[in-house]
DOPA-563291 format. One line per field, with one value per residue (C-alpha): x, y, z; residue number from 1. Coordinates in steps of 0.2 Angstrom, whole numbers, plus 5000, padded with zeros to 4 digits. Example, Ala and Ser with C-alpha at 12.3 -4.5 7.8 and 13.67 -1.06 7.14 Angstrom:
REM DOPA-563291
xx = 5062,5068 .
yy = 4978,4995 .
zz = 5039,5036 .
seq = 1,2 .
This chain:
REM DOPA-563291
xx = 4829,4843,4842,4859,4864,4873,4895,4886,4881,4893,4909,4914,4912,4922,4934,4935,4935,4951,4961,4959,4965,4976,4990,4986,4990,5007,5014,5006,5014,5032,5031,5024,5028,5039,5019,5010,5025,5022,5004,5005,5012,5006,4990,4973,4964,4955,4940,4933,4916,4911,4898,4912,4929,4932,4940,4933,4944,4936,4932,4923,4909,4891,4881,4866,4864,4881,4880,4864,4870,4858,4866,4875,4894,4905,4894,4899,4916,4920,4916,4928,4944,4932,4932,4951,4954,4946,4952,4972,4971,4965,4947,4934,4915,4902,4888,4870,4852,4839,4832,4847,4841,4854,4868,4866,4871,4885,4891,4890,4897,4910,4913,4916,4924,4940,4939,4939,4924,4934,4943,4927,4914,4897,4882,4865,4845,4831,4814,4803,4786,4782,4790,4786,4791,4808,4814,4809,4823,4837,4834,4835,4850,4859,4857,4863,4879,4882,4886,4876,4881,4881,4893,4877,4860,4852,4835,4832,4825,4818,4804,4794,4800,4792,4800,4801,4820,4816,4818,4835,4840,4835,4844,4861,4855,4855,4869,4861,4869,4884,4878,4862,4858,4846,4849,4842,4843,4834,4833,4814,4818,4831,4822,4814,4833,4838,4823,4825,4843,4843,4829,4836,4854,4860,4875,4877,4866,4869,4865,4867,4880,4893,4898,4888,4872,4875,4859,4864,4875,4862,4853,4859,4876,4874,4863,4873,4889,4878,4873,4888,4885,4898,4890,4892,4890,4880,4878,4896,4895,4878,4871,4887,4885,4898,4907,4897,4900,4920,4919,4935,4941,4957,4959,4965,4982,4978,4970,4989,4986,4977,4985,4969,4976,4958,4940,4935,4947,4943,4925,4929,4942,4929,4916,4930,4937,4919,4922,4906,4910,4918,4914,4912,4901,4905,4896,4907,4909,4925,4944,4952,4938,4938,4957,4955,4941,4955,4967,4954,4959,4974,4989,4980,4964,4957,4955,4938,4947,4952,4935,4924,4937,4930,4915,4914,4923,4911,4895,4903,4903,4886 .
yy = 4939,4925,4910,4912,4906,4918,4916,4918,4902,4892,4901,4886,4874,4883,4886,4867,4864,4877,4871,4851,4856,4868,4852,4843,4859,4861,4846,4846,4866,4858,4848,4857,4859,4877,4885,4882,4888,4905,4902,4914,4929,4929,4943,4938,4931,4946,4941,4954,4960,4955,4972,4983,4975,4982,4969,4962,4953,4936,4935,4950,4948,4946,4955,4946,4945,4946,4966,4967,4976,4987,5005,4999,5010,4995,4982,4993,4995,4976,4973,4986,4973,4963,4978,4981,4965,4962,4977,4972,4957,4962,4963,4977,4967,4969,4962,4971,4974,4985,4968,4963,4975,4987,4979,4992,5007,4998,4995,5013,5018,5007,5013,5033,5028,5016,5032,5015,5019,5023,5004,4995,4989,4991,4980,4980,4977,4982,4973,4967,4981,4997,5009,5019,5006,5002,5021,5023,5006,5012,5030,5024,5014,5030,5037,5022,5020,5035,5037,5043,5031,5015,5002,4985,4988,4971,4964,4955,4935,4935,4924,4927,4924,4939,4953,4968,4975,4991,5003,4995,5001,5017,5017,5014,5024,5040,5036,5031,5014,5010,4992,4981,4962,4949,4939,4922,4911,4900,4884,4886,4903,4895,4892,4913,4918,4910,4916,4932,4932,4926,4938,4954,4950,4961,4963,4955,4939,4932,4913,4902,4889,4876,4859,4855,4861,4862,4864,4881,4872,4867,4882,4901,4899,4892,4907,4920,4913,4915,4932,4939,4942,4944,4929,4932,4917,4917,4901,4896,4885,4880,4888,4883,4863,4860,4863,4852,4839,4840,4843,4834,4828,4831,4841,4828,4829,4831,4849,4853,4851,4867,4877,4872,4873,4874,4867,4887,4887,4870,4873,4890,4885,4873,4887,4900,4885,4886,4897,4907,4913,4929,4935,4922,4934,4922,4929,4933,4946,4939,4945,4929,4921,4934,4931,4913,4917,4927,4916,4907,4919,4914,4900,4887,4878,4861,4858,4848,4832,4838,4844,4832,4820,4833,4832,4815,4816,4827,4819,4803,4812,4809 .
zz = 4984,4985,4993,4998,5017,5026,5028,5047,5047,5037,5044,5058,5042,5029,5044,5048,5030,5027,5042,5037,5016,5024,5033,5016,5005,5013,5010,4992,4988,4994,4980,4967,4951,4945,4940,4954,4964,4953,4957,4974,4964,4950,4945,4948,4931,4924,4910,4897,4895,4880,4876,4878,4882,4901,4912,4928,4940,4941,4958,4966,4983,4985,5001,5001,5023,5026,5023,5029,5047,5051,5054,5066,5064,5074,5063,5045,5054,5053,5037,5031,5031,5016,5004,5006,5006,4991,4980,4989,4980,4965,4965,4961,4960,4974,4972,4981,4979,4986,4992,5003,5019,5022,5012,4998,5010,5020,5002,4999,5017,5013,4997,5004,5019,5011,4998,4986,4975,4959,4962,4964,4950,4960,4953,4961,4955,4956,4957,4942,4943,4938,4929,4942,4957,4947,4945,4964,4968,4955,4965,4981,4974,4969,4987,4996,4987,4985,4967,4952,4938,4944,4935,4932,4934,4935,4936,4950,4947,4932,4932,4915,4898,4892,4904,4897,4899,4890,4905,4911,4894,4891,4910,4901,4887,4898,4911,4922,4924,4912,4910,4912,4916,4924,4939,4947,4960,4957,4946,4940,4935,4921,4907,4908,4912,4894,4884,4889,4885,4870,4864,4873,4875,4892,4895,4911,4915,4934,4939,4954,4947,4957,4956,4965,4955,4937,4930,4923,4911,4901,4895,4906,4902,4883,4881,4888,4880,4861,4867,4871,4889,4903,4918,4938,4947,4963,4974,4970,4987,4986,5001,5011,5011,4999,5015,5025,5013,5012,5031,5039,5020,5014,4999,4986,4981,4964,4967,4966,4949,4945,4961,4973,4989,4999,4997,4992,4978,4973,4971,4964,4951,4946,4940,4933,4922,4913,4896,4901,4917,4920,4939,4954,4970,4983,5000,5015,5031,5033,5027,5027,5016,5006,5001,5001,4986,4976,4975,4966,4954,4950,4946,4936,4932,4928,4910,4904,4909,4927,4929,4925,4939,4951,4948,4950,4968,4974,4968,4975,4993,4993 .
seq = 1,2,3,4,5,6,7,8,9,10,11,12,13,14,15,16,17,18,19,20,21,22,23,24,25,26,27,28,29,30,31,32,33,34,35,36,37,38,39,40,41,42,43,44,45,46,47,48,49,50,51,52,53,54,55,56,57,58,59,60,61,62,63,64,65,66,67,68,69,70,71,72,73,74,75,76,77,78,79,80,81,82,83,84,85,86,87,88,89,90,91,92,93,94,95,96,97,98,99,100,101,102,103,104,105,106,107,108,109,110,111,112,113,114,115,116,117,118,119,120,121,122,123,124,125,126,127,128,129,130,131,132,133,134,135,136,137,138,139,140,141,142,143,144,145,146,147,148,149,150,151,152,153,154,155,156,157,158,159,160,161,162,163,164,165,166,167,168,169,170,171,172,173,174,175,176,177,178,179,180,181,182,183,184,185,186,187,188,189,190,191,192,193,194,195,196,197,198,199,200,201,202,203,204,205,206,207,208,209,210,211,212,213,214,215,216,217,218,219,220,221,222,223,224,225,226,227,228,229,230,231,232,233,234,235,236,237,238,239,240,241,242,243,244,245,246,247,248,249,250,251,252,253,254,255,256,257,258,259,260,261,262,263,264,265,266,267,268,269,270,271,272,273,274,275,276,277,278,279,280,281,282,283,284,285,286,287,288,289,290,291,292,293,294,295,296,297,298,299,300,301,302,303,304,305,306,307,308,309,310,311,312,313,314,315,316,317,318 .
């Protein structure tokens, strides 16, 4: 399970936070240089695989509560702006679990009703257990999104160095699932996340990472870069009080720079500008937020220099 706070409770802070950079972005974007002008139209920034070469978008969706509806049709019904939202603008990650309530069958609804499955790149996990246990989650996976060969199959917060990833395997081995990873949340589950990956190198390994927690800098993302495995990035706000910090701040004016032009793409450009990074799951229920992520994914980002002056302006806010 994440630790993830729900967009539920964050919303009226991102929404502070959005309309406060918005005034500040304006003035900024009628000054802008020729590229960040561009920055608007221009595709959204697509990263490779590495096992394999298939490109994901860079900025897909996470589920975790924000999914979790219930079976409630009108409840499904107004999340279904998020999913065309996010394949409109370029999009194709969702991110689930068999953990997150009733996320993995609204994902799958969602997917059937949009008639947008063959657009989307649908990742869920399973619980460490059983053979037995594990075959019953990726089962009841298959049911609830409605799809036989789901796109990742991921192992859900790995917390032993010696976890055994032979069964996720022979998953991709027979179809099953066309790729396998491991997932964390949590901090205290890194140094098992980078053993693992180094000695079993999955395709997919999924971290909480921001600026405002960089702890996975030191040892996931090193690993999965020398393992060769495509990263998702969950946590990318941590836990919504990025927002609470930059609450009422001004963007700065020199997140023109690299075409930030809110506090989401800010603190997302900061993570896709990491070289190990290939999908930010940034959770929402909401349309506009979810296009506010995308254009994370495209115009420019800060290079090493740019990045470590964020860094030091958000670790100043206190």
């Amino acid at each position: 399970m994440s630790n993830r706070i729900p967009e539920r409770a964050t919303s009226l802070s991102r929404r502070a936070a959005i309309a406060v950079a918005a005034g500040a972005a304006a003035s900024a974007l009628t000054r802008s240089t020729p590229a960040s002008a561009e920055a608007a139209s221009t595709s959204i920034l697509n990263r490779p695989i590495p096992h394999g070469g298939e490109m994901l978008p860079a900025v897909g969706v996470g589920t975790w509560q924000v999914f979790d509806v219930g079976d409630s049709p009108e409840k499904s019904a107004a999340l279904r702006p998020v999913v065309e939202a996010l394949v409109a603008g370029g999009g194709k990650v969702i991110d689930t679990a068999t953990g997150y309530g009733s996320s993995e069958a609204v994902v799958g609804h969602l997917a059937r009703m949009t008639g947008l499955r063959d657009q989307l790149f649908l990742a869920t996990k399973c619980r460490v257990g059983s053979r037995a246990s594990m075959t019953a989650e990726m089962q009841q996976s298959q049911r609830r999104l409605q799809t036989q060969k789901i796109d990742l199959m991921q192992l859900h917060n790995v917390r032993d160095a010696k976890t055994d990833l032979g069964l996720l395997r022979e998953w991709k081995a027979q179809g099953i699932c066309h790729y396998f990873g491991i997932t964390t949340s949590f901090n205290g589950d890194h140094a098992a996340i980078a053993a693992v990956t180094g000695r079993d190198k999955p395709d997919f390994v999924q971290v909480n990472y921001s600026i405002a927690d960089r702890t996975a800098e030191s040892r996931v993302l090193p690993a999965a870069k020398d393992a060769g495995a495509a990263v998702l990035i969950n946590e990318p706000f941590a836990s919504g009080g990025l927002f609470r910090r930059v609450r009422g701040k001004p963007l700065p004016d020199w997140a023109a720079e690299f075409d930030a032009a809110t506090w989401g793409q800010f603190f997302l450009k900061f993570i896709l500008a990491h070289e190990a990074v290939t999908v930010v799951i940034p959770g929402t229920a909401k349309a506009e937020h979810m296009k506010d992520n995308l254009a994370a994914g495209r115009g420019r980002l800060p290079d090493r220099a740019m990045r470590a002056r964020m860094t030091a302006f958000v670790d100043a806010l206190g």
